[in-house]
C-alpha positions as CSV (number, residue, x, y, z in Angstrom):
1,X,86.5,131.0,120.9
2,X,84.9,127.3,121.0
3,X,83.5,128.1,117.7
4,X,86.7,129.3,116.3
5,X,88.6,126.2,117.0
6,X,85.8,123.9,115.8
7,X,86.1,125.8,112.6
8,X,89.3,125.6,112.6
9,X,89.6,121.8,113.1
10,X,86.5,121.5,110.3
11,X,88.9,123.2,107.8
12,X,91.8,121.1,108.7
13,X,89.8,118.1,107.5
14,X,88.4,119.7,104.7
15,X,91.8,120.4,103.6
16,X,93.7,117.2,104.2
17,X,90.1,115.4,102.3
18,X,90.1,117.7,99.0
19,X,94.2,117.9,99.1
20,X,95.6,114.6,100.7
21,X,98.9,114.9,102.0
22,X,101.3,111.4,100.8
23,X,98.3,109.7,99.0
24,X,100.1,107.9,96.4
25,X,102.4,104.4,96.1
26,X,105.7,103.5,97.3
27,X,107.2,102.3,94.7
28,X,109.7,99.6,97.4
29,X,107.7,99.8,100.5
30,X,109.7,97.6,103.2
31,X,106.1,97.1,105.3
32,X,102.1,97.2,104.4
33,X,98.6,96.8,105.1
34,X,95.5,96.8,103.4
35,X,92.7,97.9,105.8
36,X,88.5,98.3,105.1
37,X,85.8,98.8,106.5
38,X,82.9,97.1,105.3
39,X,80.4,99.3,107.1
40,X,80.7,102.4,104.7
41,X,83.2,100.5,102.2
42,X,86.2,102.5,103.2
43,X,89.7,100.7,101.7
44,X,93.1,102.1,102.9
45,X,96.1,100.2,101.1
46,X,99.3,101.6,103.6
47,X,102.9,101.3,102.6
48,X,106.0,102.5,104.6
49,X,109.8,102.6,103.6
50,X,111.6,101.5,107.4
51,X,115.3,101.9,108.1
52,X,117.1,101.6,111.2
53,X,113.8,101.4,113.1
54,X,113.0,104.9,111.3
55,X,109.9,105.6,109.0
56,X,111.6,107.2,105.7
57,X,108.6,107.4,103.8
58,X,104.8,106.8,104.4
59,X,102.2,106.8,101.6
60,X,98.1,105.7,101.2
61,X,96.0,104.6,98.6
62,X,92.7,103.8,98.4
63,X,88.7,105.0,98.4
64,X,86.8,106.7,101.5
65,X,84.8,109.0,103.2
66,X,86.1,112.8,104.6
67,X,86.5,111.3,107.9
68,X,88.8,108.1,106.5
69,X,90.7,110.6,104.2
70,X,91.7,112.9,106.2
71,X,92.8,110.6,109.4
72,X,95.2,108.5,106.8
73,X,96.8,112.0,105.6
74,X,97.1,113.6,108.9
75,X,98.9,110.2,110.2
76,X,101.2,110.0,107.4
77,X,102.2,113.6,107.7
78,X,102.5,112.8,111.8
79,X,104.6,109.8,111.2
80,X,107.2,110.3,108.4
81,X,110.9,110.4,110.1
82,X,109.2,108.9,113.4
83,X,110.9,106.1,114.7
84,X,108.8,103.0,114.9
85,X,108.4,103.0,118.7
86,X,107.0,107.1,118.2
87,X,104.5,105.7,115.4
88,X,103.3,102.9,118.3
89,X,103.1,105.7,121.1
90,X,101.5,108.2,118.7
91,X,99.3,105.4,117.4
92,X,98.0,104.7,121.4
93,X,97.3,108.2,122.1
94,X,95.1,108.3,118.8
95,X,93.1,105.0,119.9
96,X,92.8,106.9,123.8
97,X,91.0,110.3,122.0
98,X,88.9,108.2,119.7
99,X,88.1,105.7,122.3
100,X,88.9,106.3,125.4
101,X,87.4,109.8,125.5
102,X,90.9,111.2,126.8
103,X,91.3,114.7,126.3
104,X,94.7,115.0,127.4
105,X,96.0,113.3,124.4
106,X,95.9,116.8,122.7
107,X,99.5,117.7,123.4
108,X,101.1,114.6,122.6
109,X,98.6,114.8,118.8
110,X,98.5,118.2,117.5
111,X,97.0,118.7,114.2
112,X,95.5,114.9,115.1
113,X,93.6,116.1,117.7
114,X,91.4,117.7,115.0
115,X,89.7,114.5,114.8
116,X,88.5,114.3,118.8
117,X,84.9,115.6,118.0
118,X,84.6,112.0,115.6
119,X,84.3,110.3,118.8
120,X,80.7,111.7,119.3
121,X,79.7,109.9,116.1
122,X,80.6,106.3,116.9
123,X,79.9,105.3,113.1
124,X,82.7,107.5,112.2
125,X,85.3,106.3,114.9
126,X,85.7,103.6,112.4
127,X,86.2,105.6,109.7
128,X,88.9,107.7,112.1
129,X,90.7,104.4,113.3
130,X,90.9,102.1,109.9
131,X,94.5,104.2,109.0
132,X,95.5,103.5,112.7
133,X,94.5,100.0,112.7
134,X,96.0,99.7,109.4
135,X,99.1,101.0,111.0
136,X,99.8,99.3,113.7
137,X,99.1,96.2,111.3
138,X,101.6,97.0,109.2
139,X,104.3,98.1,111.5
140,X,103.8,94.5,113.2
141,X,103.7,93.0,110.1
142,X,100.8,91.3,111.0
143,X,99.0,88.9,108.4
144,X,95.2,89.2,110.0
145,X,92.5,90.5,107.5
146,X,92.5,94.2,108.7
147,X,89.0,95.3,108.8
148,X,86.9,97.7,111.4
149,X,84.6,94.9,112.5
């Protein structure tokens, strides 16, 4: 059964790498961030349309690995019609899984959770984190050079 689910969460990330989900421009994003990580020379430009404290749209540009790819499509297609606060909670119980080891973030992640066995390869917790960190940059509308380092 352990098997199965690993295969199951492999293909997940397959998918969301060959076939990412909101990986295009907003044309009138209302907040943004530009994330890298100069390690592996993953770049994640972030936009998001807000209203009323709600996340209308979410979209991602940029060049990375599987691991990077994958992370910023599952998060987009986690957050869009969240409310801001939701993005923030969702976006701590991401950092706890990578980071944190926590296992009982599952429930509160879903499909996210697919990315829990990253944490065992902590030169690809980066690579996981730079949509997160990107995220939370944006939605804070922070100025600070975004990077994994």
């Amino acid at each position: 059964m352990f098997d199965d689910l690993d295969d199951l969460y492999q293909d997940l990330i397959l998918d969301h790498n060959r076939n990412p989900r909101n990986f295009r421009r907003l044309e009138t994003p209302t907040h943004h961030a530009h994330g890298h990580n100069p390690l592996c020379g993953d770049s994640i430009l972030l936009h998001l349309k807000i209203e009323n404290e709600c996340i209308i749209d979410i979209a991602f540009s940029g060049d990375g690995c599987a691991i990077s790819k994958s992370s910023a499509s599952l998060m987009t297609e986690a957050l869009k019609g969240k409310s801001t606060d939701e993005a923030i909670h969702l976006f701590e119980s991401f950092h706890r899984m990578i980071l944190e080891e926590k296992d009982d973030e599952s429930a509160v992640l879903g499909k996210l959770s697919s990315l829990k066995g990253v944490r065992e390869f902590p030169v690809r917790v980066k690579c996981a984190m730079l949509a997160w960190q990107t995220l939370h940059a944006a939605l804070t509308q922070s100025t600070a050079k975004i990077s994994t380092e």
